[in-house]
VEXDREN-2710 file (C-alpha; in Angstrom, 1 decimal):
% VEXDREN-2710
k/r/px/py/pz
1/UNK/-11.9/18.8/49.1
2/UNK/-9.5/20.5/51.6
3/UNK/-7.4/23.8/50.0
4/UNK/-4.5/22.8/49.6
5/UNK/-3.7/26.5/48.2
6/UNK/-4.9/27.9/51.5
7/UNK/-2.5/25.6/53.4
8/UNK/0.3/26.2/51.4
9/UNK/0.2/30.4/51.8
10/UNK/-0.1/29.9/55.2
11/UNK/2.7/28.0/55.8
12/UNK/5.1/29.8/53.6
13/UNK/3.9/33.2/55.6
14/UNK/4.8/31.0/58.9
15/UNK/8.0/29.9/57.6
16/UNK/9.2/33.6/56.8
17/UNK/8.2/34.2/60.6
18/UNK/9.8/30.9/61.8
19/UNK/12.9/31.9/59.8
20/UNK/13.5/35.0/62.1
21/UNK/12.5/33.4/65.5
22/UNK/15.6/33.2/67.7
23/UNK/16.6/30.1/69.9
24/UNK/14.9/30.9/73.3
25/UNK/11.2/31.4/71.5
26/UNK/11.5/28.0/69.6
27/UNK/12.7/26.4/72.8
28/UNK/10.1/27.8/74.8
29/UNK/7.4/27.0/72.1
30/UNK/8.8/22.9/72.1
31/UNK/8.3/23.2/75.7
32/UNK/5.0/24.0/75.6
33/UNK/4.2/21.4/72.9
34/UNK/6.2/18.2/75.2
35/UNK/3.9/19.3/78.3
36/UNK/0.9/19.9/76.1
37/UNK/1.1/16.5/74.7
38/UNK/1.1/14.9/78.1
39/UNK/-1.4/17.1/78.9
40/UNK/-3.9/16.3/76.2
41/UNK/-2.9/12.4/76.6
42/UNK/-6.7/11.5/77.5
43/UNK/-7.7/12.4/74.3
44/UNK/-5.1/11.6/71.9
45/UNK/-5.6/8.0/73.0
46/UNK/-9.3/8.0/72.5
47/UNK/-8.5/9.2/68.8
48/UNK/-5.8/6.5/68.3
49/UNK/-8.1/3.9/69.6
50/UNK/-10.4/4.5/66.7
51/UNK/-7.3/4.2/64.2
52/UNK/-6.7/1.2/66.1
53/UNK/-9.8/-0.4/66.3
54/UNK/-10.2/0.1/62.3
55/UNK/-6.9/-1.8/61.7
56/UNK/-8.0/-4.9/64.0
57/UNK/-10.8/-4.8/61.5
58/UNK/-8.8/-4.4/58.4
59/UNK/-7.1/-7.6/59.7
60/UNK/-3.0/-5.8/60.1
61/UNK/-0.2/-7.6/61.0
62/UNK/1.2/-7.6/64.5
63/UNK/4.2/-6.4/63.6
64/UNK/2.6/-3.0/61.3
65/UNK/-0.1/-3.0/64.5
66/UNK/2.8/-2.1/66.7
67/UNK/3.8/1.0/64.8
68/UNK/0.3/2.5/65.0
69/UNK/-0.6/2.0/68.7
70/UNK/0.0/4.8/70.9
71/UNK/0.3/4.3/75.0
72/UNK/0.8/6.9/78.1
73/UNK/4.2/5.9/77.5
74/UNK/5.0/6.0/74.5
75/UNK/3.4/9.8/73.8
76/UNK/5.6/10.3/77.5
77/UNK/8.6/9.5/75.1
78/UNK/8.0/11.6/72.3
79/UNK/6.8/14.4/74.6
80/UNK/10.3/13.5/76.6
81/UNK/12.4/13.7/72.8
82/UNK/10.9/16.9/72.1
83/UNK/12.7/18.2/75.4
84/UNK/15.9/16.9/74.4
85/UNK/15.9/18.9/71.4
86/UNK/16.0/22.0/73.3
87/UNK/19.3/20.9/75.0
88/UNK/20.3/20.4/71.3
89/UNK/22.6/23.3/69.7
90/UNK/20.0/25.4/66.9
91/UNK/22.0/24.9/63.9
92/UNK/20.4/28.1/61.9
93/UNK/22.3/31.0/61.9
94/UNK/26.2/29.0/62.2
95/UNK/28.6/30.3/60.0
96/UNK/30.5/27.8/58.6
97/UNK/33.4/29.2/56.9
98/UNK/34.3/33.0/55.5
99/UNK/37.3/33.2/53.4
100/UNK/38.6/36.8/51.9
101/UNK/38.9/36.9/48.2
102/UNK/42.1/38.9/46.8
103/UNK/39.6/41.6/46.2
104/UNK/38.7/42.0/49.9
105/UNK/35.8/40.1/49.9
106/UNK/34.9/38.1/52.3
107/UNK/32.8/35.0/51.6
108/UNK/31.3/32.8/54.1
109/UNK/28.7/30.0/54.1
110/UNK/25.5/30.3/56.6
111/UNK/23.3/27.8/57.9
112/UNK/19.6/28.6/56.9
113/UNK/15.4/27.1/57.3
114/UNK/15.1/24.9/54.3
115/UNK/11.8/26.7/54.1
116/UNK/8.4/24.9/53.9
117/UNK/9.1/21.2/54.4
118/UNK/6.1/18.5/53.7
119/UNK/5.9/15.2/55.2
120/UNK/4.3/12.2/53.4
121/UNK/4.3/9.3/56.0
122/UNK/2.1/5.9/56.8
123/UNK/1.6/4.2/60.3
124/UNK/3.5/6.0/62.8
125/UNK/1.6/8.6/64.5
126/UNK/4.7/9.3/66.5
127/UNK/6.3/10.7/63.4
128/UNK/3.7/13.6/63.7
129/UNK/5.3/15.2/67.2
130/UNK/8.6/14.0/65.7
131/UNK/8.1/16.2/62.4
132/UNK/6.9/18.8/63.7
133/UNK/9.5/19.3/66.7
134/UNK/12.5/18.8/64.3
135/UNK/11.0/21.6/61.7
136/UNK/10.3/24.4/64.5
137/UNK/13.9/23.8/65.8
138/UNK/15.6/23.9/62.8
139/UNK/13.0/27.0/62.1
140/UNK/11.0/25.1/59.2
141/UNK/7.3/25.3/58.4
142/UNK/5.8/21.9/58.2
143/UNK/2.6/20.4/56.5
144/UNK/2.0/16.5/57.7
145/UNK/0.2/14.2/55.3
146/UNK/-0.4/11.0/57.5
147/UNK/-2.3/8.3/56.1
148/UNK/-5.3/7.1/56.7
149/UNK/-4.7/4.4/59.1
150/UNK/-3.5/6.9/61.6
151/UNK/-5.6/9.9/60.9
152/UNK/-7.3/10.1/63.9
153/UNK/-4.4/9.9/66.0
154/UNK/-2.7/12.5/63.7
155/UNK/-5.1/15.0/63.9
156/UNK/-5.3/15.0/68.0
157/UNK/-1.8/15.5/68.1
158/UNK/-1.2/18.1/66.0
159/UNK/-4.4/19.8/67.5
160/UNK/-2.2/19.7/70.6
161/UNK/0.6/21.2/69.1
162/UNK/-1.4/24.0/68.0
163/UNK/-3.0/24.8/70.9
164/UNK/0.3/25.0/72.6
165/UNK/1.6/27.3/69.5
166/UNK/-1.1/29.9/70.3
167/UNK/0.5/30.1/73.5
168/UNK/4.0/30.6/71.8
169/UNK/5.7/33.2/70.2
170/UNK/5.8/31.1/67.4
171/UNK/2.9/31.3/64.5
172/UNK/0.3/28.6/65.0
173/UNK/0.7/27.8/61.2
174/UNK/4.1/26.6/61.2
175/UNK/2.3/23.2/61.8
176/UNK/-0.2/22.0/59.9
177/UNK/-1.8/18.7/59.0
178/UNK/-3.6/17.7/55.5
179/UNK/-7.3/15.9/56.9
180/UNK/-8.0/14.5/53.3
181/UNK/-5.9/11.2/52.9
182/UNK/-7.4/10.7/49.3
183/UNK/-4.6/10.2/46.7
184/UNK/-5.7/13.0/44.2
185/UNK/-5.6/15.3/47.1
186/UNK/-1.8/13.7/47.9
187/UNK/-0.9/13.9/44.7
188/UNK/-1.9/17.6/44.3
189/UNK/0.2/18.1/47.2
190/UNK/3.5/16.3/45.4
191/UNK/3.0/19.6/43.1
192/UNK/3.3/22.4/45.4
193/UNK/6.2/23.9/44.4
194/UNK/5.0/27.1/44.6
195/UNK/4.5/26.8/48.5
196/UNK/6.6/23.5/49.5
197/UNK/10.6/23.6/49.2
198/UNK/11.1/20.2/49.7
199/UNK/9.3/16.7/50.0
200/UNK/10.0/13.9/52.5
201/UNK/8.3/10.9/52.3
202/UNK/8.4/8.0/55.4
203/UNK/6.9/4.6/54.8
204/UNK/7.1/2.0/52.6
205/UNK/8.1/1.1/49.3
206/UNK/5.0/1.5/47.2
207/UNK/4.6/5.4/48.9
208/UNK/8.3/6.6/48.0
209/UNK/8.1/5.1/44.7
210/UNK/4.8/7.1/44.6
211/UNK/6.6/10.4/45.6
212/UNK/9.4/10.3/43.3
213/UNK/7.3/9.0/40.1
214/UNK/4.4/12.1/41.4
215/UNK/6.2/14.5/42.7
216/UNK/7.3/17.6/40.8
217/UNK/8.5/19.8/44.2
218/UNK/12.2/18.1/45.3
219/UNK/12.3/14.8/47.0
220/UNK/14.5/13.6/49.7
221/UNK/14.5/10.2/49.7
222/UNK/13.9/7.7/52.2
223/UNK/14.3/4.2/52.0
224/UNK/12.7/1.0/52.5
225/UNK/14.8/-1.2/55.4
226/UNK/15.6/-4.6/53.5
227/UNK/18.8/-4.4/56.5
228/UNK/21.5/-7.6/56.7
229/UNK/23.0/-9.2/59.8
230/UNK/26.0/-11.2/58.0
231/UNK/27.8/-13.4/60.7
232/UNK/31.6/-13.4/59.5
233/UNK/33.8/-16.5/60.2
234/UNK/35.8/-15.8/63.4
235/UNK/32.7/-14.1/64.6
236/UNK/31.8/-14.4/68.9
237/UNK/28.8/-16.5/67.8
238/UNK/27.0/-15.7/71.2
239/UNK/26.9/-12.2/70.8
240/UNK/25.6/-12.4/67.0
241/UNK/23.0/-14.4/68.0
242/UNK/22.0/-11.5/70.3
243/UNK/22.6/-9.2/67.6
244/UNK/20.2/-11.2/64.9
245/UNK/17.3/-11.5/68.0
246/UNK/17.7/-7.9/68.5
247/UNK/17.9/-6.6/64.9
248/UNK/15.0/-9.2/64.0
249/UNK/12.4/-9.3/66.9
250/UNK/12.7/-6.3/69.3
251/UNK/10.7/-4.0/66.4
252/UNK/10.0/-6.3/63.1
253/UNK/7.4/-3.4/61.8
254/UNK/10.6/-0.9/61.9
255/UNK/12.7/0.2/58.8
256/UNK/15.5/-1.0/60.7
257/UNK/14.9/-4.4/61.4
258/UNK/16.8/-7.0/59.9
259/UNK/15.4/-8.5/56.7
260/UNK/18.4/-11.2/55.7
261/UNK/20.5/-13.5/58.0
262/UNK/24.1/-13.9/55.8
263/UNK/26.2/-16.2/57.4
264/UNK/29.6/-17.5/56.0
265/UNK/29.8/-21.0/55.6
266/UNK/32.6/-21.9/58.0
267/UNK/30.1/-20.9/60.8
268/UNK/26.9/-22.5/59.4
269/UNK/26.6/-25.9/60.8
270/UNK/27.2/-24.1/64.5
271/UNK/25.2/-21.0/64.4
272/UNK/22.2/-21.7/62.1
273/UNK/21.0/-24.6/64.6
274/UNK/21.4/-22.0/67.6
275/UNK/19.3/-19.4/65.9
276/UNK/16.6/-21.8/64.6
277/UNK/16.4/-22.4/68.3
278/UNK/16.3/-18.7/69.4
279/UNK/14.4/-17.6/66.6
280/UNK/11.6/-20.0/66.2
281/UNK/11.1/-19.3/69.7
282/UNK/9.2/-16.6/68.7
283/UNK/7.6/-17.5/65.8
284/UNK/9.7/-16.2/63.0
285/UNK/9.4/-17.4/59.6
286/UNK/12.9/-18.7/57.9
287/UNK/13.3/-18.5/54.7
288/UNK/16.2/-20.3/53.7
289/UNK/18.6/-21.2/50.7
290/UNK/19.1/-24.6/50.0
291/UNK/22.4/-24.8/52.2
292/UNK/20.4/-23.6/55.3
293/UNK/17.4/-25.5/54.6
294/UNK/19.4/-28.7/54.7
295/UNK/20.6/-28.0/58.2
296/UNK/17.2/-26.6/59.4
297/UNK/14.5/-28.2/58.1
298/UNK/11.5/-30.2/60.1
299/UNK/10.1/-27.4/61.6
300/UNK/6.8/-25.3/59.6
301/UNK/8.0/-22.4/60.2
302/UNK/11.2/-23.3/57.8
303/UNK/10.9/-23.2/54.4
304/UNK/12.8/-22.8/51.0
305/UNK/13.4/-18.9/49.9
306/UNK/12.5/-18.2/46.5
307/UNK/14.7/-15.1/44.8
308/UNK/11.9/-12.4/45.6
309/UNK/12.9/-13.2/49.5
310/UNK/16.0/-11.6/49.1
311/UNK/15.2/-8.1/47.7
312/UNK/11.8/-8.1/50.4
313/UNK/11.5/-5.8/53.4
314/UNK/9.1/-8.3/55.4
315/UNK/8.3/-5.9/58.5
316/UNK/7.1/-9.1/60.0
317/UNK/8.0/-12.1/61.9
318/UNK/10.0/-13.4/59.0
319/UNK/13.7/-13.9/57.7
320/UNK/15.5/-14.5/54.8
321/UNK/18.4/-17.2/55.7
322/UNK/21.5/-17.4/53.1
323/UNK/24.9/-19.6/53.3
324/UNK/27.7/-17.7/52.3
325/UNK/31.4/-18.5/51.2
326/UNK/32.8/-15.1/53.3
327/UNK/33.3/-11.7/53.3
328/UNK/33.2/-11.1/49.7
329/UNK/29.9/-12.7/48.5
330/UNK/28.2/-11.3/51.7
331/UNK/28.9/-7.7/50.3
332/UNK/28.4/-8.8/46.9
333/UNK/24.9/-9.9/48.0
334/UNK/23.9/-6.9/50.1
335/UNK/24.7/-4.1/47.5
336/UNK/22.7/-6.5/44.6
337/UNK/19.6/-6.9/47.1
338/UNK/19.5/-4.2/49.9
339/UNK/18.1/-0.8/50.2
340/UNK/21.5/1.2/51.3
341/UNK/19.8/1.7/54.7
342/UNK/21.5/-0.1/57.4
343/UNK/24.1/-3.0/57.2
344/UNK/25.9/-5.2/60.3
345/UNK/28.9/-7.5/60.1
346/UNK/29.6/-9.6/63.7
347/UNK/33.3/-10.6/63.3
348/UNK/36.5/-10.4/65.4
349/UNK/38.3/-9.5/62.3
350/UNK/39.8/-6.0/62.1
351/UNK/40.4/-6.7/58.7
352/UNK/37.3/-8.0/57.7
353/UNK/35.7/-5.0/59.2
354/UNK/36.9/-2.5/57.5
355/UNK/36.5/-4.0/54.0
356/UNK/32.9/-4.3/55.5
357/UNK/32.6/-0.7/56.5
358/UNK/34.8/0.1/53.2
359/UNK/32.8/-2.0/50.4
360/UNK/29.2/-1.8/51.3
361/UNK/27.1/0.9/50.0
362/UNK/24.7/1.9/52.7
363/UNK/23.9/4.7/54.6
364/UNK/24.6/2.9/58.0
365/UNK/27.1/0.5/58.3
366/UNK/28.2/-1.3/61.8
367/UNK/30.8/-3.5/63.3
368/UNK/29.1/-5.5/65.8
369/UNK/25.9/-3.9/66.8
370/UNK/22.6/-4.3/65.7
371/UNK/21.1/-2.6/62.7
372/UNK/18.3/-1.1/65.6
373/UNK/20.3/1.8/66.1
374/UNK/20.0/3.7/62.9
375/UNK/17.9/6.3/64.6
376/UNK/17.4/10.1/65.2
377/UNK/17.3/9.4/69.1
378/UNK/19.8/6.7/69.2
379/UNK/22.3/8.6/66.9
380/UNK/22.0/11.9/69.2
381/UNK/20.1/13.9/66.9
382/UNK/17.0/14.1/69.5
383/UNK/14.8/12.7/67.1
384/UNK/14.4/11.9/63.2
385/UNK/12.5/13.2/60.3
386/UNK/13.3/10.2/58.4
387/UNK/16.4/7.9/57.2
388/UNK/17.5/8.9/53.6
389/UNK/19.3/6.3/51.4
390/UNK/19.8/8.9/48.7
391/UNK/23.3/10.4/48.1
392/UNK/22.4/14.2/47.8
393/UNK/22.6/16.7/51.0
394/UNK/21.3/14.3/53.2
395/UNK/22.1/10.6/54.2
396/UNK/21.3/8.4/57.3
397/UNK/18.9/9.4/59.9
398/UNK/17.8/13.3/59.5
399/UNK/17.9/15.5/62.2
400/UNK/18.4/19.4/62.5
401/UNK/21.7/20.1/60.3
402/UNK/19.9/17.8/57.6
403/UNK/16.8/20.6/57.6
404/UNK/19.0/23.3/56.8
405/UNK/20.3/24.4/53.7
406/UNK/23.5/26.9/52.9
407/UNK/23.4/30.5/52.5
408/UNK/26.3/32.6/50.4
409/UNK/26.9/35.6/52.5
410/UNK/29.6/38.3/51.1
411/UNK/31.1/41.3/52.7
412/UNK/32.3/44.0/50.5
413/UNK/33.7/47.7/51.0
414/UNK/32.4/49.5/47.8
415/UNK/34.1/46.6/45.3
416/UNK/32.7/46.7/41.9
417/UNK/33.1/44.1/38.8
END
C-alpha cells in the first residue's frame, strides 16, 4: 500500500516553498510543463490507450468513453490552456482592502495559497494537467487521486509534469499523484487533515456523496450536472432548438449537458415536433411526460418518464422531456429536481428573464445560451479545478481567486490592548 504519510509531508514542505515562489518562476515552471506535455505526447497516448482499451472491455458508454480518450489534440489543448494561465493576473499576494482603526491600525485583507489542495476525480485525465496548472499558479501543492479507469493516462501526465518541475524553480513535489485507486487507500486520504487543507472532489454523484459522508479534511463541493433548457413562451424557437442540440449532444458525458427539456405549454405543439426531429437524429432517448408523449410518440426512441427521470443526470444520449404551464412551474421544477449547477431559459421576455435569473437557485444561470459554457476556459478563468454548487467561498466554475483564501494583515506603531 502506497504512504500516504510520505506523500502528505512532502507536499506540505512543497506548499511552504510554492507559497513564497514569485510570479515569473511559476510562469516559467507552467511553461515548461505546456511544452513538456506536447513533448511527451507519444507516450502519454500509449498509456491512455491501455485505459482505453480496458473500458471498450468493461463495455462504457459512448458518451463516458469520450471523457477518457485523449488525442494529439486534445493534450495540444490543455498544454495550449496551461499557457493562457500565464497571461492570467497571479491573484496571491493582492491586497484587497486596509482600513485604519481609530487606534492607528491599519487592517487589510491579503490574498493567500490555500495550502495543500487534494483532488478526488473519475474519467477525465485532462483534469490532471488542469489541476495541477491551476494549484502551481495560484501557488498550491496538489495531490491527484484519479480513478482507476484513467490511471494510466494519469500517471504519464503527471510524470511529465514532473520532469518539467525538475527543470523549474519550483519543487518537483508540488505535484503529486496517489497510484493506488483502492477505496481504503481513498478513504485514508479523505482523513489527511494533518497534511491536506482542503478536499475537491470531480465526478459523479456516488464519488461526492462519498467525499462528504468520508471525509473528515474540508470539502468543497462539486456537483453533479442534472442542467435544464426551459423554452419560455415568446421564445425564437429556432435558436432554442440550437440551444437544446448544443446543450444536449455536443458533450452528453459532460456535467454541463442538459439533462431536462422544460417547455411551456403555449410552445409545445410547435417545438416538441421540431426537436423530436433534430434530436432523434442522433439517437437521443426522450423521456417524456404524458403531455409530450402524446405529441411525440411512434418513434422507439420515445418513451414515457417515470419520476426518477427527472432528478437523473443521464451523461448519455438521453433526455428528460416535460410540458409546462410557464415561467413559474419551470422554476418551481428546476429548484425541486436540479443540482444548482447550470440552468438556461430561451425567451424574448425581459421580464421573464430576470425572474429566471432572479428565482432559480443555481450556480450558473443564462438567458439564451447554452448550459455548455459553465466552464473554467469558457468563463476566462484559463481553466477549472471543478464547478461547485455549494454556497460557501466558492461557487461556479473554480479557477485561481477560488484557490486562495484571506489573510488578516495589521500594521501597528507600538499599540497595546
Amino acid at each position: 500500500m502506497i504512504d500516504l504519510t510520505l506523500l502528505g509531508k512532502k507536499a506540505k514542505r512543497a506548499s511552504y516553498e510554492l507559497a513564497k515562489a514569485n510570479g515569473k518562476d511559476k510562469n516559467d515552471a507552467l511553461a515548461k510543463i505546456a511544452e513538456g506535455l506536447k513533448k511527451d505526447i507519444p507516450d502519454i497516448l500509449q498509456a491512455n490507450k491501455k485505459d482505453v482499451e480496458k473500458a471498450k472491455a468493461n463495455n462504457i458508454s459512448d458518451a463516458l468513453l469520450d471523457r477518457l480518450i485523449l488525442s494529439e489534440q486534445r493534450i495540444n489543448q490543455v498544454s495550449d490552456s496551461l499557457l493562457e494561465l500565464i497571461s492570467l493576473a497571479d491573484p496571491t499576494g493582492e491586497v484587497l482592502e486596509i482600513k485604519e482603526r481609530p487606534n492607528g491600525l491599519r487592517v487589510g485583507k491579503q490574498r493567500v495559497p490555500i495550502g495543500v489542495i487534494g483532488i478526488i476525480y473519475e474519467s477525465r485525465p485532462n483534469v490532471t494537467a488542469d489541476a495541477a496548472g491551476l494549484c502551481i499558479k495560484s501557488g498550491n501543492a496538489v495531490i491527484l487521486r484519479g480513478g482507476s479507469d484513467a490511471i494510466n493516462s494519469n500517471i504519464a501526465i503527471v510524470k511529465s509534469i514532473q520532469n518539467s518541475l525538475e527543470n523549474s524553480k519550483l519543487p518537483m513535489d508540488c505535484v503529486q499523484i496517489i497510484e493506488d485507486t483502492s477505496r481504503d487507500t481513498v478513504k485514508e486520504f479523505m482523513r489527511m487533515n494533518q497534511y491536506v487543507d482542503v478536499l475537491i472532489p470531480r465526478g459523479g454523484a456516488g464519488l461526492i456523496k462519498s467525499t462528504m459522508e468520508n471525509a473528515t479534511v474540508p470539502v468543497i463541493e462539486t456537483g453533479t450536472g442534472n442542467c435544464h433548457v426551459y423554452v419560455d413562451s415568446n421564445a425564437d424557437l429556432s435558436m432554442a432548438l440550437d440551444i437544446i442540440v448544443n446543450a444536449k449532444t455536443s458533450r452528453p458525458g459532460v456535467c454541463n449537458a442538459a439533462e431536462t427539456l422544460l417547455v411551456a405549454q403555449s410552445e409545445a405543439n410547435e417545438f416538441l415536433p421540431r426537436m423530436k426531429q433534430a434530436l432523434i437524429s442522433k439517437n437521443v432517448q426522450l423521456r417524456c411526460c404524458e403531455k409530450s408523449f402524446e405529441l411525440l410518440k411512434g418513434d422507439p426512441l420515445v418513451t414515457p418518464s417515470t419520476e426518477e427521470d427527472w432528478g437523473t443526470e443521464f451523461l448519455d444520449y438521453i433526455l428528460a422531456v416535460k410540458v409546462v404551464e410557464g415561467v413559474d412551474k419551470a422554476i418551481e421544477h428546476i429548484n425541486r429536481y436540479g443540482t444548482k449547477h447550470s440552468e438556461a431559459i430561451v425567451t424574448e421576455s425581459y421580464t421573464r428573464a430576470n425572474q429566471f435569473l432572479k428565482e432559480v437557485d443555481a450556480a450558473a444561470v443564462y438567458v439564451n445560451a447554452s448550459t455548455r459554457f459553465t466552464d473554467g476556459g469558457e468563463f476566462g478563468f484559463g481553466a477549472e479545478i471543478g464547478i461547485s454548487t455549494q454556497k460557501l467561498h466558492a461557487r461556479g466554475p473554480m479557477g485561481l481567486t477560488e484557490l486562495t483564501t484571506i489573510k488578516y494583515i495589521i500594521y501597528g506603531d507600538g499599540q497595546i490592548r
